[in-house]
Each structure stands twice: as C-alpha cells, then as structure tokens.
Backbone as CSV, one residue per row, in Angstrom:
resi,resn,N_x,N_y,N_z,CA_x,CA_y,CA_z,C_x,C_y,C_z
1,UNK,21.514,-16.258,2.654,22.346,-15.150,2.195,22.464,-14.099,3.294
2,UNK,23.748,-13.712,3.719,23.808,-12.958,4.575,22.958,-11.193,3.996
3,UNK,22.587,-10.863,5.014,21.745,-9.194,4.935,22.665,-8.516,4.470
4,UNK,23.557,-8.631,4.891,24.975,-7.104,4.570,25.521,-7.316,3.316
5,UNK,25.428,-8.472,2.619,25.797,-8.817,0.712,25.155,-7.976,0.177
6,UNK,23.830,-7.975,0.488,22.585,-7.640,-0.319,22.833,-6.203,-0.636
7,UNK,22.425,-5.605,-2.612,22.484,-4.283,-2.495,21.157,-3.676,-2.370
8,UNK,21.065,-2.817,-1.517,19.563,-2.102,-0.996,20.015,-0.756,-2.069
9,UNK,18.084,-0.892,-2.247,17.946,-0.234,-3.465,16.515,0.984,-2.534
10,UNK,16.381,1.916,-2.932,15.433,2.715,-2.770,14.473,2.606,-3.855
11,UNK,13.775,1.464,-3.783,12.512,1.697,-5.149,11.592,2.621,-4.832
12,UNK,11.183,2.778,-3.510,10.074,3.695,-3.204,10.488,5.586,-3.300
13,UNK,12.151,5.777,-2.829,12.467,6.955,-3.083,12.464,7.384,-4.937
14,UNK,13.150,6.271,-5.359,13.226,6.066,-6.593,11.982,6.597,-7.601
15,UNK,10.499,5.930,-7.447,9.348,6.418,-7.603,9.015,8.041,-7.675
16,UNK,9.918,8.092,-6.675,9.078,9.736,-6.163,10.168,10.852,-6.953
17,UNK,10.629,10.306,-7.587,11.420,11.073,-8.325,11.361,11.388,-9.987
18,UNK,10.288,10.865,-10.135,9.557,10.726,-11.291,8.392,12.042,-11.267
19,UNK,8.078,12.843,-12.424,7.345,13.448,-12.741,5.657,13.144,-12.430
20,UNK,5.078,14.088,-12.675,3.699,13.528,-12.522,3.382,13.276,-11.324
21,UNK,2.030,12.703,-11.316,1.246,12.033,-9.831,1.394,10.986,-10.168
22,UNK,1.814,10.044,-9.337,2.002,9.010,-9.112,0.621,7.605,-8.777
23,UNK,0.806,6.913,-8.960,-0.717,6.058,-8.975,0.058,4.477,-8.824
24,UNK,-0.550,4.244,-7.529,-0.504,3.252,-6.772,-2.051,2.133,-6.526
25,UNK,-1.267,1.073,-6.859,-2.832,-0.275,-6.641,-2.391,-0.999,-5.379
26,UNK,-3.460,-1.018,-5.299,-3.494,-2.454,-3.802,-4.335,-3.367,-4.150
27,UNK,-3.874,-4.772,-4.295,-4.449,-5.681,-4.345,-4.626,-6.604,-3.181
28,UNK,-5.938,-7.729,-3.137,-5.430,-8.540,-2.025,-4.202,-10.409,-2.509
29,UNK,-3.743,-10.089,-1.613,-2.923,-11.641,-2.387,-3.792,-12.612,-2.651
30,UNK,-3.555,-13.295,-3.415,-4.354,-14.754,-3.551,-6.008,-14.702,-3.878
31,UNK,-6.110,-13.391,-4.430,-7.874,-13.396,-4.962,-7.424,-12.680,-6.956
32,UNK,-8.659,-13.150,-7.270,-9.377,-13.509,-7.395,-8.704,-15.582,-6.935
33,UNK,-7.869,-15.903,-7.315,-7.311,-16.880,-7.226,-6.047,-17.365,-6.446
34,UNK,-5.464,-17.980,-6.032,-4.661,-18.638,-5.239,-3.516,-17.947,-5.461
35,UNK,-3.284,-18.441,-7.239,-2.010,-18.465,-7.858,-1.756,-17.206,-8.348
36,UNK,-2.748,-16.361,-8.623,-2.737,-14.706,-9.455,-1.784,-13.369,-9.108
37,UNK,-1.315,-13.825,-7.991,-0.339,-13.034,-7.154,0.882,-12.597,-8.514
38,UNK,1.613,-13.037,-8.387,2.184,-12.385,-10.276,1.829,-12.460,-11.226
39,UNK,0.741,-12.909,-11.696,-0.011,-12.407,-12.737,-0.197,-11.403,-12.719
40,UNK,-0.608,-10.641,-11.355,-0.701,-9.666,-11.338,-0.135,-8.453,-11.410
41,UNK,0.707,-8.613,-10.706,2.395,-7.965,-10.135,2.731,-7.526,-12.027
42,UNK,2.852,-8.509,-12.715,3.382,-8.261,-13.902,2.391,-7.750,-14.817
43,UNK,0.780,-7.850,-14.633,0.281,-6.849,-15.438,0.126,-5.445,-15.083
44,UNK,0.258,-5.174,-14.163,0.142,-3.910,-13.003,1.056,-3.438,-13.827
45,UNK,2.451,-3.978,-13.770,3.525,-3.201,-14.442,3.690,-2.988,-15.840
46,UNK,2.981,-3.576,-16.563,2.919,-3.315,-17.364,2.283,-2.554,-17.791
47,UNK,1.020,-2.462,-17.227,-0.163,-1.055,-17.500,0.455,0.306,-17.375
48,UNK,2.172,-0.056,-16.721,2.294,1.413,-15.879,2.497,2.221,-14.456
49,UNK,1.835,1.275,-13.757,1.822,1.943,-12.640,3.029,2.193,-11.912
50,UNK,2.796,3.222,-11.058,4.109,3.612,-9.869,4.674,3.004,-8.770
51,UNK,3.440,1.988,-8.091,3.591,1.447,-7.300,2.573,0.690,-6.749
52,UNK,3.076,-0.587,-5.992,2.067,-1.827,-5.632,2.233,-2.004,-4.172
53,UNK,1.163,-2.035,-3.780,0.591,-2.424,-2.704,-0.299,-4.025,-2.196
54,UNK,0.374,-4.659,-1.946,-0.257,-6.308,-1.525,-0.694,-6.522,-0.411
55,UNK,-1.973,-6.551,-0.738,-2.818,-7.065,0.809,-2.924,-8.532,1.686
56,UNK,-2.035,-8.058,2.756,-1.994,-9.817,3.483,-3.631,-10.138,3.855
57,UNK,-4.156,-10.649,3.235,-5.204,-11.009,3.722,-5.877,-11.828,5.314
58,UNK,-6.949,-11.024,6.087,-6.694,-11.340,7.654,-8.501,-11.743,7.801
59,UNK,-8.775,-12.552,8.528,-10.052,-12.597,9.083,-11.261,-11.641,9.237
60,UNK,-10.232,-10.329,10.121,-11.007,-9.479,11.104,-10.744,-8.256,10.151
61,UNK,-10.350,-7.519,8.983,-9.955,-6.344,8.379,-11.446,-4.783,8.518
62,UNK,-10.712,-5.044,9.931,-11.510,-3.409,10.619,-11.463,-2.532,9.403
63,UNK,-10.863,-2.118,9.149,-10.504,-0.299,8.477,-10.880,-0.751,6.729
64,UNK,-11.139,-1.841,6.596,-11.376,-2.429,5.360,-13.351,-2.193,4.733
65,UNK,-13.826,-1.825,3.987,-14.625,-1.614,3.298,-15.415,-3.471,3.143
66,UNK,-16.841,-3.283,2.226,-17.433,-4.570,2.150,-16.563,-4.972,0.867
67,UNK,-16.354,-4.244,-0.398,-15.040,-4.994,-1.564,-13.983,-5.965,-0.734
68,UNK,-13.267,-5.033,0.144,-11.955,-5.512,0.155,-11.964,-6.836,1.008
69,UNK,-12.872,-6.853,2.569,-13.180,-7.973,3.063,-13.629,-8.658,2.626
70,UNK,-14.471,-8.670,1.366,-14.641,-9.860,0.525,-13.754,-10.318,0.178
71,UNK,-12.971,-9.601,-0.539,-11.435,-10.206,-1.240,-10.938,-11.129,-0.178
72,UNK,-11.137,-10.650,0.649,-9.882,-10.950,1.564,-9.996,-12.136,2.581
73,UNK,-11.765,-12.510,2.710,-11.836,-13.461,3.030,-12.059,-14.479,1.982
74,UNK,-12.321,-14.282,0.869,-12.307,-15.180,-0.594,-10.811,-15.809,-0.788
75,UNK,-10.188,-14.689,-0.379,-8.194,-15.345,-0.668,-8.134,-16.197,0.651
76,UNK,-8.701,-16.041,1.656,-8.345,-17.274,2.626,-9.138,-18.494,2.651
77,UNK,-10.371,-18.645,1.791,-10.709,-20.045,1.307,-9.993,-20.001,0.446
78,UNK,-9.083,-19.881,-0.394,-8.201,-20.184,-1.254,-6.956,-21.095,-0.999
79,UNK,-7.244,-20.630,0.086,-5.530,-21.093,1.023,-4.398,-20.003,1.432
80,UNK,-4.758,-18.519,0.799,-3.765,-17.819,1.088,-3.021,-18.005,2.373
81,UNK,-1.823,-17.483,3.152,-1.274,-17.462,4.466,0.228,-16.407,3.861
82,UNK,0.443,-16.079,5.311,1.485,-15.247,5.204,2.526,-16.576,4.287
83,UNK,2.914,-17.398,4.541,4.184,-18.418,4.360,3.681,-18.393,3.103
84,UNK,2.659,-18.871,2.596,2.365,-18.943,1.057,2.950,-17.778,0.244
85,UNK,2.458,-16.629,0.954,2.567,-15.242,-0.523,4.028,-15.343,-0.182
86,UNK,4.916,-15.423,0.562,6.411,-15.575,0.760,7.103,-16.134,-0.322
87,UNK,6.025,-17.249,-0.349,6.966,-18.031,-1.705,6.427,-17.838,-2.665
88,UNK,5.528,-17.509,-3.282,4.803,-16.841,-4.205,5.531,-15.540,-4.779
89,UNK,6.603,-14.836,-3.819,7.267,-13.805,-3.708,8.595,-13.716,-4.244
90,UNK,8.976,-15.260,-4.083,10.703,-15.581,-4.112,11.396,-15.432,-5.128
91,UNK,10.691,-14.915,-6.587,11.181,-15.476,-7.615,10.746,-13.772,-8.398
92,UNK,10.138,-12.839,-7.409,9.597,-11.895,-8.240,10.240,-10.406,-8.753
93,UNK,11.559,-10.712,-7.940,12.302,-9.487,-7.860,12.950,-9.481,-9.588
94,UNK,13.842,-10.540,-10.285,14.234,-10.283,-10.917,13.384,-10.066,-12.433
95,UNK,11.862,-9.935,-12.202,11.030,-9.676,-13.305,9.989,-8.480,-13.262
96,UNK,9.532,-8.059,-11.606,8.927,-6.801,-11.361,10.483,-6.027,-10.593
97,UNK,10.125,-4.581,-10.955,11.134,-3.499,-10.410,10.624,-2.175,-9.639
98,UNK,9.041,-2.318,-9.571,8.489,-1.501,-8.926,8.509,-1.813,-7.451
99,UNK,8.342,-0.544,-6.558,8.406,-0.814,-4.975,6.986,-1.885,-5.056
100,UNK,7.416,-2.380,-3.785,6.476,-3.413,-3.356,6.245,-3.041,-1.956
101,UNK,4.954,-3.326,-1.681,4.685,-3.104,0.116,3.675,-3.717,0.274
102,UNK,3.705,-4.280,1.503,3.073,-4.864,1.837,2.198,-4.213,3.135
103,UNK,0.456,-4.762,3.092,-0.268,-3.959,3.770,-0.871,-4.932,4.194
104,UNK,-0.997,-4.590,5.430,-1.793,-5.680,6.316,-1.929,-5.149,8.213
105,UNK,-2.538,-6.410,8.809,-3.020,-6.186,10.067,-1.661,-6.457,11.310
106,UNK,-1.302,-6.492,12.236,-0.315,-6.710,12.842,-0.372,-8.128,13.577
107,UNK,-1.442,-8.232,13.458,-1.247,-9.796,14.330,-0.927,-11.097,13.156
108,UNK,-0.793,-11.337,12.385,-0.702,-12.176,11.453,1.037,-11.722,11.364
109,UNK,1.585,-10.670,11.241,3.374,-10.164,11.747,3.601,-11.147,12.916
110,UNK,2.706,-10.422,13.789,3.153,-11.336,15.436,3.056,-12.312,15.550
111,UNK,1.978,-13.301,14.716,2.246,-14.738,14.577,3.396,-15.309,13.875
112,UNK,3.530,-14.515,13.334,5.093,-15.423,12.279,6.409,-14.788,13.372
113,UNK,5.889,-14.192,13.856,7.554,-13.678,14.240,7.816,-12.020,13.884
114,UNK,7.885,-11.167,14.435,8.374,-10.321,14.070,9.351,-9.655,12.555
115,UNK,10.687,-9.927,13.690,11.848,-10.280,13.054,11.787,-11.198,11.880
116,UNK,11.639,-12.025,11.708,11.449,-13.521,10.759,10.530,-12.959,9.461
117,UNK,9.533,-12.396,10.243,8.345,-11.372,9.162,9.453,-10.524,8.139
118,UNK,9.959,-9.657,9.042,10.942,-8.872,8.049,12.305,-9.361,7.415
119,UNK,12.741,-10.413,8.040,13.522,-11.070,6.884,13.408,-11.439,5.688
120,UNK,11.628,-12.232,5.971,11.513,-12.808,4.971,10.984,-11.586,3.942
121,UNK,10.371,-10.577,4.130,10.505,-9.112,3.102,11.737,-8.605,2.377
122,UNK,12.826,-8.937,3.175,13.765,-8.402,2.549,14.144,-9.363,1.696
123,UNK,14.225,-10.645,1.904,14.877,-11.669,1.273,14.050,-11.474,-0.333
124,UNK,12.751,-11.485,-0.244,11.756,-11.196,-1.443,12.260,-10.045,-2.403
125,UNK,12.853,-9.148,-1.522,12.384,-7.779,-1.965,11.113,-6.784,-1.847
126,UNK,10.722,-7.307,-0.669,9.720,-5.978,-0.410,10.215,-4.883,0.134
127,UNK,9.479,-3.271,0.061,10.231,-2.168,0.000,9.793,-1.514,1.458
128,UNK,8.540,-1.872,1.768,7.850,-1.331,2.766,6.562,-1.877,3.570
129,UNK,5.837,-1.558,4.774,4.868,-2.406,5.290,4.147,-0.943,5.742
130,UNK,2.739,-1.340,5.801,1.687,-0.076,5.848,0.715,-1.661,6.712
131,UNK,0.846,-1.038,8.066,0.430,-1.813,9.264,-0.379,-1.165,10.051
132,UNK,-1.702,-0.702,9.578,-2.533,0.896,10.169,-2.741,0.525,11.862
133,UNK,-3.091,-1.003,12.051,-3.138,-1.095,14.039,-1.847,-1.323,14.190
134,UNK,-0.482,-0.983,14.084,0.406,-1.097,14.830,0.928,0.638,15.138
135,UNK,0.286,0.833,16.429,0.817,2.176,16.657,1.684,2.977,16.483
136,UNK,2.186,4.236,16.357,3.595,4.791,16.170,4.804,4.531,17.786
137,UNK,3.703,4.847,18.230,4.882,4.680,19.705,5.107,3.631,20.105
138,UNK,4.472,2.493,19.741,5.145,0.970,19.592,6.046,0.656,18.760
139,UNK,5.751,1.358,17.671,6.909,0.679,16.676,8.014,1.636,16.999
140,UNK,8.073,2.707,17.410,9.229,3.639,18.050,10.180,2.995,19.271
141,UNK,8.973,2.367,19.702,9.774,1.540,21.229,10.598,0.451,20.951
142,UNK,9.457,-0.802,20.110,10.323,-1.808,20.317,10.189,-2.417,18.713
143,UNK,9.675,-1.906,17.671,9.872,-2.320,16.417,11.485,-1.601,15.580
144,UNK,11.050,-0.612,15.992,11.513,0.070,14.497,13.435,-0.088,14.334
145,UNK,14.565,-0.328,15.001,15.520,-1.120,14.945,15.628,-2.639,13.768
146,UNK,14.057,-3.284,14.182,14.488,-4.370,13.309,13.906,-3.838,12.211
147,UNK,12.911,-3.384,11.761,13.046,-2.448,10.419,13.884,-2.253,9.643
148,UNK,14.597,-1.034,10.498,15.737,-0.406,9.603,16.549,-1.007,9.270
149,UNK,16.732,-2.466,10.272,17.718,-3.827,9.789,17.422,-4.394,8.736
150,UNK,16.303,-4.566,8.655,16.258,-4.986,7.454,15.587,-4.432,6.144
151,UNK,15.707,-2.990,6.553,15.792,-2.193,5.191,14.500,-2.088,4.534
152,UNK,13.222,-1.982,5.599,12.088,-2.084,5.394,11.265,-0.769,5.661
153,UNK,10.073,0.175,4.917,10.362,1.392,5.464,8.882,1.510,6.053
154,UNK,8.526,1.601,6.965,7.069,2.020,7.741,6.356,3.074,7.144
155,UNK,4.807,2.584,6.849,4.875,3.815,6.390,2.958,4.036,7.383
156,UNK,2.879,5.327,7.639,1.956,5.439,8.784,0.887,6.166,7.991
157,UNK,-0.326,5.960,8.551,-1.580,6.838,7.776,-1.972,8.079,8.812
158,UNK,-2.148,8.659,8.057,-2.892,10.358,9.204,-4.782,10.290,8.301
159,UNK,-5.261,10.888,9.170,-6.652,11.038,8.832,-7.188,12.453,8.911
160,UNK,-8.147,12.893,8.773,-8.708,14.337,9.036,-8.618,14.544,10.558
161,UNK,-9.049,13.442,11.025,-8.606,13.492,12.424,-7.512,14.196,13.631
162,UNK,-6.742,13.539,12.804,-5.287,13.265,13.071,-4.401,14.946,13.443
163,UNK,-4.138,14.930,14.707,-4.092,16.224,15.057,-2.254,16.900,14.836
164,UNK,-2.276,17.839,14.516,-1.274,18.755,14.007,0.405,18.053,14.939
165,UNK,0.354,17.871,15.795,1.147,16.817,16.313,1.536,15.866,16.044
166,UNK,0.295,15.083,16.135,0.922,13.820,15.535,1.496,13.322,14.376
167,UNK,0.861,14.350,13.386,1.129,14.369,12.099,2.529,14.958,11.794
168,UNK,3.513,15.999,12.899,4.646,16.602,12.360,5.021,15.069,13.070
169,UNK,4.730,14.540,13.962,5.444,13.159,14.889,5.894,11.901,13.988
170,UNK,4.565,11.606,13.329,5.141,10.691,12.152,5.588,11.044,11.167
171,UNK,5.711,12.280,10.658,6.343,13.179,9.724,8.189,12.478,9.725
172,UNK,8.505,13.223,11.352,9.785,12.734,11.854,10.298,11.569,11.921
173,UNK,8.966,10.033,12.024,9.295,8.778,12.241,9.350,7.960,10.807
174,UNK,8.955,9.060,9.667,8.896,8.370,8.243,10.109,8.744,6.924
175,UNK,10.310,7.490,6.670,11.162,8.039,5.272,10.950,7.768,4.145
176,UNK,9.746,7.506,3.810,9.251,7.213,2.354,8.122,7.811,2.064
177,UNK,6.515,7.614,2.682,5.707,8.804,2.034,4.915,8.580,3.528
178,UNK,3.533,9.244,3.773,2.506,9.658,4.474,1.273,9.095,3.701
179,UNK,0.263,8.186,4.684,-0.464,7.974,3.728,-2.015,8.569,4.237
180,UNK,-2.334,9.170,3.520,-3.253,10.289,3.626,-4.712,9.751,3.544
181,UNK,-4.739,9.330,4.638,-6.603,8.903,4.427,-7.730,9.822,4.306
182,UNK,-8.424,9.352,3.127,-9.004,10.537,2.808,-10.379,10.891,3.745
183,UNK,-10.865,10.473,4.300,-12.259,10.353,5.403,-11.890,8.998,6.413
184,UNK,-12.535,9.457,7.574,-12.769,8.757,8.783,-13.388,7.137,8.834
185,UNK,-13.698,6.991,7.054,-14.424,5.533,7.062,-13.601,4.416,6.681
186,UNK,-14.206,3.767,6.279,-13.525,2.642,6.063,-13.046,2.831,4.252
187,UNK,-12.130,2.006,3.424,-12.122,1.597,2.547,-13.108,1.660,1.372
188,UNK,-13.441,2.222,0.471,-14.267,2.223,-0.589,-14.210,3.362,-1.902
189,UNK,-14.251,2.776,-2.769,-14.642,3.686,-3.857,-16.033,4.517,-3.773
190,UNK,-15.815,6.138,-4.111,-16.572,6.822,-3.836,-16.377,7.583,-5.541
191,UNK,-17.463,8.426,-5.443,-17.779,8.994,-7.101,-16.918,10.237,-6.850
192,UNK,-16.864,11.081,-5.722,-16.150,11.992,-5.631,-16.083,12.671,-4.168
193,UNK,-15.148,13.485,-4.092,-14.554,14.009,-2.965,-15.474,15.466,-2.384
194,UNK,-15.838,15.292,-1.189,-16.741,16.429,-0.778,-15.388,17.911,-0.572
195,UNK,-16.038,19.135,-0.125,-15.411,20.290,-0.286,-14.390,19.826,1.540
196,UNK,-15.165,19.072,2.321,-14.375,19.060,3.534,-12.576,18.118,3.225
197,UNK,-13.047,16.991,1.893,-12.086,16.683,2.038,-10.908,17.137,1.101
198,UNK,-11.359,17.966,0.254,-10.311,19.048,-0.588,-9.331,19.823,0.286
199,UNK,-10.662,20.632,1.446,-9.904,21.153,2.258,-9.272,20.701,3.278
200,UNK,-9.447,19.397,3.739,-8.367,18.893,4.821,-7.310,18.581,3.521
201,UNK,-7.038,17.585,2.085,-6.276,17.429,1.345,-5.047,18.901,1.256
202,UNK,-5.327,19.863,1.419,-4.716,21.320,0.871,-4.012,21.891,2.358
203,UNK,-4.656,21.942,3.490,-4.118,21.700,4.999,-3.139,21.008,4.975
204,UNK,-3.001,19.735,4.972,-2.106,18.832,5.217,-0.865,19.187,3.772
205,UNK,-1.184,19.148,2.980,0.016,20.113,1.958,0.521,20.761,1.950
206,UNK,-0.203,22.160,2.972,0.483,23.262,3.389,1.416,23.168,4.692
207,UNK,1.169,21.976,5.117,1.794,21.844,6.109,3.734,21.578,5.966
208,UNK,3.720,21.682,4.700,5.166,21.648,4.049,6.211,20.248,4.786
209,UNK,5.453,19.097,4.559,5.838,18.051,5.463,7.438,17.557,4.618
210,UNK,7.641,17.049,5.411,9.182,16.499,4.363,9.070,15.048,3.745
211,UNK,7.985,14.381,4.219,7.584,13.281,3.476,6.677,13.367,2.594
212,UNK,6.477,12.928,1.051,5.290,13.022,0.265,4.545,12.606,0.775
213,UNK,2.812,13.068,0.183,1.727,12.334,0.573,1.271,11.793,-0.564
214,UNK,0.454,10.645,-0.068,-0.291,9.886,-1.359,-1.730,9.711,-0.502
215,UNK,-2.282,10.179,-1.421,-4.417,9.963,-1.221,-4.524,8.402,-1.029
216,UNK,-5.229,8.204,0.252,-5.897,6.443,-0.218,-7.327,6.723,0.642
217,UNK,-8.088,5.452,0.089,-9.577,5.496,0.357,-10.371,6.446,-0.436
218,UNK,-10.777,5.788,-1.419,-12.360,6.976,-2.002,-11.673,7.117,-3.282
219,UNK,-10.549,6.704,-3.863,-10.278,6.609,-5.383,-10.674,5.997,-6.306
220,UNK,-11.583,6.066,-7.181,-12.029,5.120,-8.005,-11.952,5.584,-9.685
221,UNK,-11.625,6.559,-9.665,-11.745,6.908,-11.248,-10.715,8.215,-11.383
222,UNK,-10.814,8.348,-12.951,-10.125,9.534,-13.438,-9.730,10.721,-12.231
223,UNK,-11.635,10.910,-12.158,-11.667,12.325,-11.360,-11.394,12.619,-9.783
224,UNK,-11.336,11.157,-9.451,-10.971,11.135,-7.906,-9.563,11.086,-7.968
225,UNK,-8.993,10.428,-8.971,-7.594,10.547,-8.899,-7.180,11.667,-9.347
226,UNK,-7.797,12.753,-10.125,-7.264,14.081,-10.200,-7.160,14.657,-8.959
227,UNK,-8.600,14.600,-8.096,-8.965,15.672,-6.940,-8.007,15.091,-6.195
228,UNK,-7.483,13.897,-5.580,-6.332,13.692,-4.998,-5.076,13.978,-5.251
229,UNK,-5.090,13.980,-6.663,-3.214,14.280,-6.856,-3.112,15.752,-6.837
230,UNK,-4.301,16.335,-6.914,-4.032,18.211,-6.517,-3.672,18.905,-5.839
231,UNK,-3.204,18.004,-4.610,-2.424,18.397,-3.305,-1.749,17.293,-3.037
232,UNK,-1.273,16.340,-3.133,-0.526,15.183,-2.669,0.041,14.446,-4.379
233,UNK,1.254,13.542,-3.590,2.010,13.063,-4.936,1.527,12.558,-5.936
234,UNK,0.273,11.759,-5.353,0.142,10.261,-5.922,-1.599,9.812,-4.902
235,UNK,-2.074,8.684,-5.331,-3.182,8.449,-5.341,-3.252,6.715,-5.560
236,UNK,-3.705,5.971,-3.851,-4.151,4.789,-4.071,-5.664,4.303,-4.577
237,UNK,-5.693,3.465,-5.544,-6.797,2.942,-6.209,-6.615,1.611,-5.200
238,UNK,-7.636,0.933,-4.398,-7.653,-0.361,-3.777,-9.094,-1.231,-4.543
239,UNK,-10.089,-0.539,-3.618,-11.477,-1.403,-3.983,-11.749,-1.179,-5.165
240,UNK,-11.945,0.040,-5.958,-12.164,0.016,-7.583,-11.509,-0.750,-8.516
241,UNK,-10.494,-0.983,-7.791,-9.678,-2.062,-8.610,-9.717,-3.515,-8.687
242,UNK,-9.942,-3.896,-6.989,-10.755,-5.006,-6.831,-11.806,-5.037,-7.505
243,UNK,-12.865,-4.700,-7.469,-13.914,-5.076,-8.286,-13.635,-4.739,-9.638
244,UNK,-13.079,-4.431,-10.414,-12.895,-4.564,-11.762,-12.352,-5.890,-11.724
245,UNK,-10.912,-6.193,-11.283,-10.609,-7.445,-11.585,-11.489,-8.829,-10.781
246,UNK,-12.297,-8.311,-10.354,-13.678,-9.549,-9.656,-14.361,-9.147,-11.011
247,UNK,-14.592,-8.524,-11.699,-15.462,-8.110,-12.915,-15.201,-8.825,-14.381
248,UNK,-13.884,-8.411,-14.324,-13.194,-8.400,-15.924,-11.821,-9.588,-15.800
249,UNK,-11.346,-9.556,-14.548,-10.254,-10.691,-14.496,-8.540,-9.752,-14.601
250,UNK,-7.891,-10.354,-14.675,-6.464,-10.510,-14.955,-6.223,-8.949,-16.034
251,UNK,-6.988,-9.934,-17.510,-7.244,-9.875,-18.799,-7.475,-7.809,-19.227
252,UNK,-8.610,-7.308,-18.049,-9.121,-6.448,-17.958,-7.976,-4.848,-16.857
253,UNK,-7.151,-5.618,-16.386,-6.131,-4.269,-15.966,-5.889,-3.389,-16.559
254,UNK,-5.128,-3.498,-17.315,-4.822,-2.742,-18.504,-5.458,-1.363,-19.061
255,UNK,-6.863,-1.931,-19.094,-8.006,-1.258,-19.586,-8.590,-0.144,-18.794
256,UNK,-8.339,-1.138,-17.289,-8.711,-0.245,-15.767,-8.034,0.852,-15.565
257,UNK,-6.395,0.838,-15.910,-5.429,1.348,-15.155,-5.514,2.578,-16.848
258,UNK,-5.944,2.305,-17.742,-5.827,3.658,-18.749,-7.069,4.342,-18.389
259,UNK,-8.094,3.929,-18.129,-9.085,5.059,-17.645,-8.494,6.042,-16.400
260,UNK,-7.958,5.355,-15.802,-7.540,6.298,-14.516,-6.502,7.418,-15.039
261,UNK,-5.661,7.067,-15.487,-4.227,7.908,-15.762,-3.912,7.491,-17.270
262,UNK,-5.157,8.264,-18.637,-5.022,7.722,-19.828,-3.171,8.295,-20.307
C-alpha cells in the first residue's frame, strides 16, 4: 500500500487532549508468553488506559532495571524478534485505537534496516518510537527525515541531569511529549518519590515547555502516580506492571490498572 493513501491520524496528540493525567503502560512483547502481545493490547484498553508502550525486547537493556531485563530476556527464549512482533502487529489497528509506541534499543532498528524499521511501524500503525541510546544529534543529522516520512514521532527522555539546553533543544526537536525520567537509575518501581525529585518534577514544569511531560521510572502505585501527575501530564507504570502480570497473568490487569487510577 502506497504511504501517501494512508490517513495519518494523531493518536498520541489525540490523548493529550483528554482531561485528567494521563497513565501510560509499557510492556515487554512476547512475555509473559510468545503469543500475549494482544491479549494484552486489548486488556490494557479495556482497563482504560491512555496509552501503550511495547518493549522490543534486546539482550543488553542498559537503562533497564532487574524486572524488566528479566522480561525481556524471558521474551527472547520465547522466540520474540523484531519480524515476529511485526506480525503479531498486522491485524491490531482495526481493534486497539490507543497510541502505540514502541520502545526499545537502537541496534536491533539498525539490524533490520532503518527505513524498513519505520515502514514496517507505519504499516502496523504504530504512533511513535522512544529509542533512549539513539542520540538527538544523530537522529537530527541523519534519522529524522525518514521519521517524519513515515509519520512516526520521536520521542526523547531528559533526566535531572539533563541540562537547561538540552532540554529547550529537544523541546524544539519533539512533537508529541518529553519523557521525564524520574532519577539517574535505572528502571524500577519505587514506594515513593524523594523531595529532590518533586523538585526537579516542578523545575522542569516551570520551564513552560511546549511539549507535555509524562513521569517514567519509579511508578508503581496510586501515590507515585499522583506525585508524578502533579507537575507533568501523565505517568508511565513499566516494572510494577510487569510483575503483576508475572504475578496474576493476563486475567489480573484490570485489577492492577484500578488501583492506580480507581
């Protein structure tokens, strides 16, 4: 099917136009099981949520916590692969309507192909890619053209770190949200948010950015998802969620996703 037929839809602007804080899951593909990839997709949506996040599952997942690299190497004795969740993908647009993005490492992109990578997103219907080692000034140089070709939207993380520059820099290079890491570590559910990271959360708010922010890392419950949505749109749940559904299954979402946002 030619690219230029296709009608492009803003699911992710779409989202943000909705009331409330917003609450976003990341799962990894192909865990607990092979096939669970829309099982999931469709209980997610049904619980509610704002938006999904799918983890390409990779070998080496640096910035990843001990939950999620479990997942993630559990989905690749499974058989997961980029080509698999593709087709796992093909059939999902006309039954889920929430943005979809996909999150992952950059070299598993560079093995398939770039270009070819983002075709095959669009062809699916994915909305966006959250690629934390692919730099901004790389994808400025020689990515971001085939992107916008194919209607795919980058979306970059800032940290406490992350200095007043760089942050108006990808501000300028983004059109869908900012993703707001909440501490310098890796991936994990935490019980709650210290006073340093309230106050970097309220900094970066005041900074009157033109892209929303959404909290990720350290969400695991009600109250972390309050203290995050108190300055930013919305709030990713990843590892707490993993381990519930390593806990409770499929069966048990539902249940997960009303404690957070009853």
């Amino acid at each position: 099917m030619n690219i230029k037929t296709k009608k492009v839809t803003d699911r992710i602007g779409e989202a943000f136009q909705k009331e409330g804080s917003l609450l976003s899951i990341y799962f990894t593909a192909g865990y607990p099981e092979l096939q669970d990839t829309l099982p999931i997709l469709r209980e997610l949506q049904n619980s509610g949520v704002d938006m999904i996040e799918i983890g390409l599952p990779f070998s080496d997942p640096l910035a990843d916590g001990p939950t999620i690299q479990e997942s993630s190497l559990a989905a690749l004795k499974n058989g997961m692969t980029t080509r698999k969740l593709f087709e796992q993908l093909k059939e999902v647009r006309p039954e889920i309507h929430l943005p979809l993005i996909l999150m992952g490492y950059f070299n598993p992109v560079l093995q398939f192909g770039v270009e070819a990578f983002c075709r095959e997103c669009r062809e699916v219907g994915i909305d966006g890619l959250i690629l934390p080692d692919l730099p901004l000034e790389i994808y400025e140089k020689e990515y971001r053209p085939i992107f916008e070709q194919y209607n795919l939207k980058m979306i970059f993380l800032i940290t406490p770190q992350t200095s007043v520059e760089r942050i108006r820099r990808i501000d300028a290079s983004s059109d869908a949200f900012i993703y707001m890491v909440s501490s310098a570590s890796t991936t994990g559910a935490k019980a709650g948010f210290e006073a340093s990271a309230e106050s970097y959360f309220q900094r970066i708010s005041e900074m009157n950015l033109k892209n929303p922010l959404i909290v990720g890392f350290g969400i695991s419950n009600a109250q972390t998802f309050r203290q995050a949505t108190g300055h930013a749109r919305g709030a990713i749940i990843g590892s707490a969620f993993i381990k519930n559904l390593s806990e409770h299954g499929i069966s048990g979402i539902s249940r997960f996703i009303n404690s957070i946002r009853p």
